[in-house]
C-alpha positions in Angstrom: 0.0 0.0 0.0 3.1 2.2 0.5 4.5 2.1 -2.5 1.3 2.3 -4.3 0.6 5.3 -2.7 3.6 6.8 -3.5 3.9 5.6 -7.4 0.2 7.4 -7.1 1.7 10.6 -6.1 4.8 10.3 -8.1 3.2 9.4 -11.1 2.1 12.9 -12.7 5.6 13.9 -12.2 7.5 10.7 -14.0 5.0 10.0 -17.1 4.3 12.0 -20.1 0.8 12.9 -20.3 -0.5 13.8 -23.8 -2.9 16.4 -22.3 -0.7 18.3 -20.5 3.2 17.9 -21.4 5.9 19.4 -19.5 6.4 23.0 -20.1 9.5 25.1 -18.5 7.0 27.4 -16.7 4.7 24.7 -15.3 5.8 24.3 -11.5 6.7 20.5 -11.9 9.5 21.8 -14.0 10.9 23.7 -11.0 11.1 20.8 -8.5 12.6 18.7 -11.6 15.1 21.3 -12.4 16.1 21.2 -8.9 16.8 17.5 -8.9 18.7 17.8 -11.9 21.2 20.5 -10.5 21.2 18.9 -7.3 22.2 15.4 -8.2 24.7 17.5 -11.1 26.3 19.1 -7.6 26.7 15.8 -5.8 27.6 14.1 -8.7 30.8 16.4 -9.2 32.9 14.3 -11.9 32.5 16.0 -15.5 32.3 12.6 -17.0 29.6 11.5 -14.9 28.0 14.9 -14.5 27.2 15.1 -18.4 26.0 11.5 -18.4 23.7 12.1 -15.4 22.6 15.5 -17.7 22.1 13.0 -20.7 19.7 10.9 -18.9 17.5 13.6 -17.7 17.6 15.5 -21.1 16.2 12.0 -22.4 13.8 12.3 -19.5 12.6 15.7 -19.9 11.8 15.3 -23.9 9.9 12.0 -22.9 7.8 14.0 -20.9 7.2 16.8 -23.5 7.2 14.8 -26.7 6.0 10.8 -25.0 7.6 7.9 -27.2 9.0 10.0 -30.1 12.1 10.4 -27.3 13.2 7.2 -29.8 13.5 9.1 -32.6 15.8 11.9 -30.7 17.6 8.4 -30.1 18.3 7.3 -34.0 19.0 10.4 -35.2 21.8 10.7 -32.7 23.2 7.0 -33.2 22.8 7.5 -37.3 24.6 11.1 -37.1 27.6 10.0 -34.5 28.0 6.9 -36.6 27.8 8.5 -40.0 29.9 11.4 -39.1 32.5 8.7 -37.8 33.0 7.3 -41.0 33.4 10.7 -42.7 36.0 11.7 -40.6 38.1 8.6 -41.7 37.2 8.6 -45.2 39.4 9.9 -47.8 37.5 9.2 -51.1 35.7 12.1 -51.9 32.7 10.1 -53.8 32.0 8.1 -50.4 32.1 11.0 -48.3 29.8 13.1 -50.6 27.4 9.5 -50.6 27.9 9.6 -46.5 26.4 13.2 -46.3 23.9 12.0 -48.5 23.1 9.9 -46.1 22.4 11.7 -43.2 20.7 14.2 -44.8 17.9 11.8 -46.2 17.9 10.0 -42.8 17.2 13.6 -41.2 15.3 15.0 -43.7 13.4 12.1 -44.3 12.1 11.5 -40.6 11.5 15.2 -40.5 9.4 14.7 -43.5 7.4 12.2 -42.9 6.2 13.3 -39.3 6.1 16.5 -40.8 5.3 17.1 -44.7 3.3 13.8 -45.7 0.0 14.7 -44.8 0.1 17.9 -46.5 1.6 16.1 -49.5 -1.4 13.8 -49.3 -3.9 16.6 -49.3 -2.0 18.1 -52.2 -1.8 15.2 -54.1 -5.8 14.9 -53.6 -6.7 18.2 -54.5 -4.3 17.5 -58.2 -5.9 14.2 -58.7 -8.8 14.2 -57.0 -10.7 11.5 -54.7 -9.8 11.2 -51.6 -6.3 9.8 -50.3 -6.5 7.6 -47.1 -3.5 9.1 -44.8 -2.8 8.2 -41.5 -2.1 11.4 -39.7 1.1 11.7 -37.4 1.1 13.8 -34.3 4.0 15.7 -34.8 7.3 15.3 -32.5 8.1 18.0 -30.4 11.3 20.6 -31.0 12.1 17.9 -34.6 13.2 20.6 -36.7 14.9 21.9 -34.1 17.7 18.5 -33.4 17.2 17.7 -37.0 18.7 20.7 -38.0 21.4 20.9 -35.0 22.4 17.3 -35.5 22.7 17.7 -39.4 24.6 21.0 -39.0 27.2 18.2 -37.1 27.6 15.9 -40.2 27.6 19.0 -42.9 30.9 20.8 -40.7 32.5 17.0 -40.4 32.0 17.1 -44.2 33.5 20.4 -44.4 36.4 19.2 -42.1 35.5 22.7 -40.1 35.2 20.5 -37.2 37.0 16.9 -35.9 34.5 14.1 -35.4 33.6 13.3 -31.8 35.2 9.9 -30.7 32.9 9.9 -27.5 29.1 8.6 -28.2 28.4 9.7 -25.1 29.3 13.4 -25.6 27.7 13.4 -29.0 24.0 12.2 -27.2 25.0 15.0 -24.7 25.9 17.9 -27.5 21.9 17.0 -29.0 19.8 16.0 -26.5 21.2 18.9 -24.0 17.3 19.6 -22.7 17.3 23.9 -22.3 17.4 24.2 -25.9 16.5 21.0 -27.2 12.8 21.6 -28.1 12.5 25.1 -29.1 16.0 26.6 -29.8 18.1 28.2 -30.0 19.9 25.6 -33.0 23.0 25.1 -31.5 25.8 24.7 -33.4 28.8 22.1 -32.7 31.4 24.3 -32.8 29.5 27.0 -30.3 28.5 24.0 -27.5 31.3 20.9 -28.3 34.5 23.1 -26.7 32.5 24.0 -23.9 31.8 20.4 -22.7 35.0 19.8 -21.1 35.9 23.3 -19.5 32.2 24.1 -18.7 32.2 25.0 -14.6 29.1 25.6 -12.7 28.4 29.2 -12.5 29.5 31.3 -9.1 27.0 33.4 -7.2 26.9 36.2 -9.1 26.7 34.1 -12.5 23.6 31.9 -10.7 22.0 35.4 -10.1 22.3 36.6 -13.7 20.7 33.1 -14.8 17.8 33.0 -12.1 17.0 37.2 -13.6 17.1 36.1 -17.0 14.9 33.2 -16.2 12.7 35.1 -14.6 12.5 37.6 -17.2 11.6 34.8 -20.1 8.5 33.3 -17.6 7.1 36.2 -17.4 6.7 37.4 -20.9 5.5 34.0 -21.9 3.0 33.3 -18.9 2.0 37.3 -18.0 2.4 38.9 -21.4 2.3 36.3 -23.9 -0.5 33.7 -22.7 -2.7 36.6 -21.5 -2.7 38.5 -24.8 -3.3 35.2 -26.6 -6.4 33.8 -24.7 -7.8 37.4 -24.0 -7.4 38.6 -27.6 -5.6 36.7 -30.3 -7.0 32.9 -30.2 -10.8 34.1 -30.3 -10.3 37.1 -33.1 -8.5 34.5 -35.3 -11.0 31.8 -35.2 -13.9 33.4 -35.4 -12.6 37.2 -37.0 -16.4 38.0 -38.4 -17.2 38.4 -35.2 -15.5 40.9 -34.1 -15.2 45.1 -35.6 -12.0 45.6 -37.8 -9.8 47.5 -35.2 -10.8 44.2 -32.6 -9.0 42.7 -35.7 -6.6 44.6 -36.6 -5.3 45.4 -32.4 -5.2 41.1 -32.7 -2.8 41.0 -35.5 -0.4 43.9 -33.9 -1.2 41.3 -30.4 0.0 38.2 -32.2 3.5 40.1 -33.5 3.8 40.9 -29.5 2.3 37.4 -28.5 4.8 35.4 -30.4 7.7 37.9 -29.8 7.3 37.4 -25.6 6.6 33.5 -26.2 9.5 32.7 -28.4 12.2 35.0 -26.9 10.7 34.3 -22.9 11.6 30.4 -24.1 14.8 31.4 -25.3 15.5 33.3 -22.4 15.1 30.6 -19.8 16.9 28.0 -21.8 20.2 30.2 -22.3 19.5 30.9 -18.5 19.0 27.0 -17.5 21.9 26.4 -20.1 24.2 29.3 -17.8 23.1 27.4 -14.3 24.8 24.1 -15.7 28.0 26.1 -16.8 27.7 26.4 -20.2 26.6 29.6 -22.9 24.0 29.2 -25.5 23.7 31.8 -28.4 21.7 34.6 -28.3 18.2 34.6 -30.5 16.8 37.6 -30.5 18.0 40.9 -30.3 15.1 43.6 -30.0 13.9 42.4 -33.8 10.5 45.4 -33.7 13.9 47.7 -33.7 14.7 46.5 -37.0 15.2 49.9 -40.0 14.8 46.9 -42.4 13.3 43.2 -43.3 17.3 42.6 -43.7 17.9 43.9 -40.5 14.9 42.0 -38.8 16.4 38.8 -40.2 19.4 39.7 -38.2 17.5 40.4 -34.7 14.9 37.7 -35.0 15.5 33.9 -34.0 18.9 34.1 -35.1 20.1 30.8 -35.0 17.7 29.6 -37.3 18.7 32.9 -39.9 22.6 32.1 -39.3 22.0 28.8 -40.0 19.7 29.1 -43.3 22.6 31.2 -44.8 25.3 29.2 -44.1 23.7 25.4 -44.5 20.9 26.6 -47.6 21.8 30.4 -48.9 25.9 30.1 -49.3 25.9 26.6 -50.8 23.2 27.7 -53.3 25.7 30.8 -54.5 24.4 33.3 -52.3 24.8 36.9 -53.8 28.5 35.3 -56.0 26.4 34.8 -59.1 24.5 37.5 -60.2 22.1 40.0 -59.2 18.8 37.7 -60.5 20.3 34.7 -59.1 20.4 36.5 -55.6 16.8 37.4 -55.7 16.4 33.6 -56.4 18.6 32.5 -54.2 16.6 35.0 -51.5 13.5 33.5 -52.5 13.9 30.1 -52.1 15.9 30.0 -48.6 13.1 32.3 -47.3 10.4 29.9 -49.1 11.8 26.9 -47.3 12.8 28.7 -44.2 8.8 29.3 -44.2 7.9 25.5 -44.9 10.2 24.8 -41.8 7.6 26.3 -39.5 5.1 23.9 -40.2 3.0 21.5 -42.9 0.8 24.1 -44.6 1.1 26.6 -47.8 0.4 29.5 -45.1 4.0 29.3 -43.8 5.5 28.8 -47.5 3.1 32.3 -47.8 4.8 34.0 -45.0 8.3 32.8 -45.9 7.7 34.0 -49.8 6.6 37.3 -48.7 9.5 38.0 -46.6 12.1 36.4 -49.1 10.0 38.9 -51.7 10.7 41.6 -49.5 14.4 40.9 -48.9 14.8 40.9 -52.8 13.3 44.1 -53.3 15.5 46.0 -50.3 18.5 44.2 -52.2 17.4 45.7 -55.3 16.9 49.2 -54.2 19.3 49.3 -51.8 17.1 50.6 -48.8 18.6 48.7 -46.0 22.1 50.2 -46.5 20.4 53.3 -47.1 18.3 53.5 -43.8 20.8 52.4 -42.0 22.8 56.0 -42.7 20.1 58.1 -42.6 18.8 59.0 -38.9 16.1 60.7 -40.7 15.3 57.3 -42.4 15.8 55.6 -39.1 12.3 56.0 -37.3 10.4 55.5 -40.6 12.6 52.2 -41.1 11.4 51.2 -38.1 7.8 51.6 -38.4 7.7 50.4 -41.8 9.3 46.9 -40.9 7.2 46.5 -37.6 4.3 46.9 -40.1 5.3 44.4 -43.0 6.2 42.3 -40.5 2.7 42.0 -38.8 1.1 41.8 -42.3 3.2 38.5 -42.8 2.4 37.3 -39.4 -1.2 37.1 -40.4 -1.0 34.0 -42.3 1.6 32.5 -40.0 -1.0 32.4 -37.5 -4.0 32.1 -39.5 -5.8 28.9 -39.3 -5.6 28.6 -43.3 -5.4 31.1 -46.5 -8.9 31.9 -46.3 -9.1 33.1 -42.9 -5.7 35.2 -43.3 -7.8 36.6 -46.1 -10.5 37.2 -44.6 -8.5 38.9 -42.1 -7.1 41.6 -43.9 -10.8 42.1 -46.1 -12.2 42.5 -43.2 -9.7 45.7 -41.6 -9.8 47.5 -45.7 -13.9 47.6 -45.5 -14.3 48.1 -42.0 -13.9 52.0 -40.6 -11.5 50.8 -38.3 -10.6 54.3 -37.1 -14.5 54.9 -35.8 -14.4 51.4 -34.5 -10.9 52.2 -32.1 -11.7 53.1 -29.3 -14.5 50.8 -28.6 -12.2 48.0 -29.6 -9.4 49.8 -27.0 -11.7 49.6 -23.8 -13.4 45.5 -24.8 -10.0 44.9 -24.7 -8.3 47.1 -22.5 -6.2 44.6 -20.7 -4.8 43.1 -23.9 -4.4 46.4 -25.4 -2.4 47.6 -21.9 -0.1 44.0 -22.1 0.8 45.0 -25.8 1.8 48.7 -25.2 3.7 47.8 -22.1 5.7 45.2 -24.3 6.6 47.2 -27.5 7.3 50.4 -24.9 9.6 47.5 -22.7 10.9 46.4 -26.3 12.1 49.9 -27.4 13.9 51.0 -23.9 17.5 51.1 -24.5 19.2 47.7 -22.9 21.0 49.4 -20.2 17.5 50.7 -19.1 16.1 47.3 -18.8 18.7 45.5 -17.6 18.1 47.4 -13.8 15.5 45.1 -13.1 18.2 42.5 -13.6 20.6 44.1 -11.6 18.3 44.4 -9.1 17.6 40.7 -8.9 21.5 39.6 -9.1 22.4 41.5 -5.9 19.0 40.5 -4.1 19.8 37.9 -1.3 18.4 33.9 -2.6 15.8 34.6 -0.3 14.3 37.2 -2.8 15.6 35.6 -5.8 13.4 32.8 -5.0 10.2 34.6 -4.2 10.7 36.6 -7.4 10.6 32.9 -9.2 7.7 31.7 -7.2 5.9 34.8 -7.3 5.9 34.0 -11.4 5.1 30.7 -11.0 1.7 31.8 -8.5 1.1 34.5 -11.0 0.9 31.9 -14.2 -1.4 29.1 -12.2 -3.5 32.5 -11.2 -4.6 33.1 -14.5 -4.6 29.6 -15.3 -2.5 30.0 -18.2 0.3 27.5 -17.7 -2.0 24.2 -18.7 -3.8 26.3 -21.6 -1.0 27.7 -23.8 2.1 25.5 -24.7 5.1 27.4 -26.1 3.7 28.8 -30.2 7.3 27.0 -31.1 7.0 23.6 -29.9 4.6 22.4 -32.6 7.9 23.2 -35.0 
């Protein structure tokens, strides 16, 4: 009866439930977290440390992403093993049929979980009839390893980096859980030299973690989550029903909503990442700042941009042949890039219109040009925060129609007249997404007072800062509602 009791209580904690999945912000993740770093402490040995960090990577992606924790598992034995057997070939022909190979062994996992339903429907609405598909629930974070792992094999290729001889560093390098689901792509050559220097931070590091941590939880559960359930999620499913300004303050919401999700994750997985000694890239550097849709490619989820150019946009010619072929070249990386988000002609959409748009500022010239005009400067700004939003509308959109819809809707509607009423139904919404873009435009050195603050706070107030989030999410009862927009990527 003991131990049945106790397997009762443990239980929610140890399995992966489909209906709620493990999130970084949910309080479960905090007592976990704990273990993790605590048995890390007592463990002490390097070795052993990352092994023990291995095992609860695995453990943490089983409970976000259930039984596709397997296929984390082969792609990491295929890539170690593959990129084994590049590093000791010399014939160029078997090397080039060895990268081959890992890329259709990524790419084709990726694609089926991913691509063959919507290649299905496609295929129907060509041919006609109807085409029986079984439909796959997508793995959690797999375009995120799949690109990290093969990003391994492509540099081994390359010979820009030496093959690891040690599997068990390799599963470590991948499955490393703070960025593992959602970013950022972490490349071997950033995260591989760190594994045997890496040191547990000192008091003053731990504080800087714990403040950036707490910064990332709460935009996603206090500005993110809120704006979504109280604004975006019922205007884009149902956007007849509500004026054109409820519309068109939902669309500017979602560019804020997704902003405060993505970079809030980011946030607390560089922060986790700093509490276990080691320093992911940076993702996101004020990207509503950007003068241009060049420049906003530079700020926004930039390990996925950095790595889109050098894995896709180089190795196609980049700007070397021609001034057409660069549009092309443009086009297609931004295309694909798009198709990366997800299994539906919306994202290729989105991804066209900014690849369209970086084509055009290459052939006028007015990203260089903006960037040395101050008088330019302001109207850059607005002008790309704008664009931007206008491609977010079919990101988010439920399907072509509805993005559509969407934007008929705010031309024929006198949105102007319809403001203010729109303003006070959703006051709160509207408050969260003026307090973000204000917070988003104060200078860094501004902003970073809070975290000063919480760095030379004693643990004691570090701690109830954390908790304090954590009360604040279960208070609106966001945490169980609203998984990170990211994690179905």
């Amino acid at each position: 009866m003991l131990l049945e009791s106790i397997w009762t209580s443990l239980r929610p904690l140890l399995m992966y439930d489909a209906q709620r999945p493990l999130m970084f912000h949910h309080a479960e993740f905090f007592l976990l977290i704990s273990v993790a770093l605590g048995g890390a402490a007592l463990i002490g040995r390097r070795e052993l440390v990352r092994l023990w960090l291995t095992l609860f990577s695995f453990f943490v992606y089983y409970r976000i992403a259930g039984a596709f924790a397997i296929l984390l598992g082969i792609s990491i034995v295929v890539d170690y093993g593959l990129a084994r057997l590049l590093a000791a070939e010399s014939r160029e022909p078997r090397r080039r049929a060895l990268l081959t190979l890992s890329i259709v062994v990524n790419l084709g996992l990726l694609g089926w979980f991913k691509y063959s339903g919507l290649l299905a429907e496609t295929l129907a609405g060509i041919y006609g009839g109807e085409w029986s598909f079984r439909a796959w629930a997508l793995p959690a974070g797999i375009s995120f390893y799949t690109f990290q792992s093969l990003s391994y094999t492509i540099d081994v290729y390359r010979r820009e980096i030496v093959a690891m001889t040690s599997f068990r560093d390799y599963a470590f390098f991948v499955s490393l859980f703070p960025q593992l689901v959602a970013g950022p792509i972490v490349r071997a050559s950033h995260l591989i030299p760190q594994i045997d220097t890496a040191e547990f931070p000192d008091a003053r590091g731990a504080s800087a973690a714990m403040a950036l941590f707490a910064a990332g939880a709460f935009k996603k559960a206090l500005i993110a989550d809120p704006i979504a359930t109280r604004l975006v999620d019922p205007v884009f499913t149902e956007p007849l029903r509500y004026t054109g300004a409820e519309v068109l303050l939902a669309i500017y919401g979602y560019g804020v909503q997704i902003y405060a999700d993505f970079s809030g994750y980011s946030d607390m997985a560089i922060a986790l990442a700093a509490l276990l000694g080691f320093q992911l890239p940076v993702n996101f550097s004020r990207p509503y700042m950007s003068t241009s849709i060049t420049d906003f490619w530079r700020r926004w989820h930039i390990s996925l941009s950095t790595w889109l150019r050098d894995y896709l946009y180089i190795p196609l010619g980049g700007s070397r042949r021609g001034r057409w072929r660069t549009y092309v070249n443009l086009m297609l990386v931004m295309l694909l890039g798009g198709m990366w988000h997800g299994a539906a002609w919306r994202f290729g959409l989105w991804g066209a219109w900014h690849g369209g748009l970086l084509a055009l500022e290459r052939a006028t010239g007015w990203a260089e040009r903006v960037e040395r005009s101050r008088g330019l400067r302001i109207a850059g700004i607005i002008v790309t925060f704008h664009l931007v939003c206008l491609g977010w509308v079919f990101f988010r959109a439920d399907s072509l129609q509805t993005g559509v819809d969407l934007l008929r809707h705010i031309i024929t509607s006198p949105v102007l007249a319809e403001l203010s009423g729109a303003l006070q139904v959703h006051a709160i919404a509207a408050a969260l997404i003026a307090f973000m873009l204000v917070l988003h435009a104060t200078p860094p050195a501004w902003r970073n007072i809070g975290a000063v603050v919480m760095q030379r706070g004693t643990p004691l107030l570090q701690a109830a800062v954390l908790v304090a989030l954590v009360w604040a999410a279960a208070t609106v009862q966001i945490s169980s509602a609203q998984p990170f927009i990211y994690f179905q990527f």
